[in-house]
N, C-alpha and C positions, 0 to 999 in steps of 0.2 A: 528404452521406452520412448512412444512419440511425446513430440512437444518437453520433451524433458528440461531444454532451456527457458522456456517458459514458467513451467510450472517451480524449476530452482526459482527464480524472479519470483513469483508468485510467493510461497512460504520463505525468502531472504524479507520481502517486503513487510509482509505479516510480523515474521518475528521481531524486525525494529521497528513495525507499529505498535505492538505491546510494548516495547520496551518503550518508548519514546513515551506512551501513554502513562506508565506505571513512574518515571523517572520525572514528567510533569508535576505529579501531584507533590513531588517535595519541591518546587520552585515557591519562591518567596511570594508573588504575586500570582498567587493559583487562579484567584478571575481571569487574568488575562491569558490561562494555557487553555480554558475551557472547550475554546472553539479547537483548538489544536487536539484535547483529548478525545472531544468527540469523532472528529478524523481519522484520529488514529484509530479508533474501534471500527467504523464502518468500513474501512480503507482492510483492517486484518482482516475482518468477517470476511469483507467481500473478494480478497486475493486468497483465501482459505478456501473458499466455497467454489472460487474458479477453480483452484489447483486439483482440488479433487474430483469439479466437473470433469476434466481435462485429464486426469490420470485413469479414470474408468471409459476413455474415448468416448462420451456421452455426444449424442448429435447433434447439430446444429447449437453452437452455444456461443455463436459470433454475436450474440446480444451480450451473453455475459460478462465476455471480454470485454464489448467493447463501454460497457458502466463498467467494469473493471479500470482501463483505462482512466476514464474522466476519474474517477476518482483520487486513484492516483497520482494525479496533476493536480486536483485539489488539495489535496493532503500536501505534496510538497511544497504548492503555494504558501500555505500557511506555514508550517515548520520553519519554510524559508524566513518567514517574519519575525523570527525570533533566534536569539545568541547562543541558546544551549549548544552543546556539543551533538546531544542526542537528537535534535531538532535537524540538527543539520544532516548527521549520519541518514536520518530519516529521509529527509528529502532527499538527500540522493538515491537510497534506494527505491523510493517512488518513482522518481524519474525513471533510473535504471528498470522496474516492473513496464511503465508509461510504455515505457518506447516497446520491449518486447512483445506486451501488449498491441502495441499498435502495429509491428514487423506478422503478428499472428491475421488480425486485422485485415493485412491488405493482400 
């Protein structure tokens, strides 16, 4: 399938956005994951919605990717901010989505 490296990136990302979101709401000090859960929802939606732009070769969708992208640098920014294990897991796989993203990109 085309783009098939991509779009892996895309649902690996997704699915430790849910996770990372869903694993939030048991930390002790839930205020402070708030911004982080909302990331993570937008961040899955929107590596979701690529991935399946992307597996029906939909055309022109270099906007998609590339809010795709930013986002994903947002999301690990913040994850980064924080000690969980799942926080961290996450940002990496955002970066790791970022960069494929932005390899589609250029």
């Amino acid at each position: 399938m085309r783009n098939q490296e991509l779009i892996s990136a895309l649902y690996n990302c997704a699915a430790h956005c849910y996770h990372c979101a869903d694993a939030c709401l048991d930390e002790e000090d839930i205020k402070m994951m708030v911004r982080c859960i909302r990331l993570d929802k937008i961040c899955a939606t929107t590596c979701t919605a690529t991935a399946e732009a992307l597996a029906v070769d939909s055309q022109d969708i270099s906007g998609l990717v590339r809010y795709c992208q930013e986002i994903c640098q947002k999301c690990a920014d913040e994850c980064e901010k924080h000690k969980s294990d799942h926080c961290k897991q996450c940002a990496e796989a955002c970066r790791k989505c970022a960069e494929a993203c932005s390899q589609y990109a250029a």
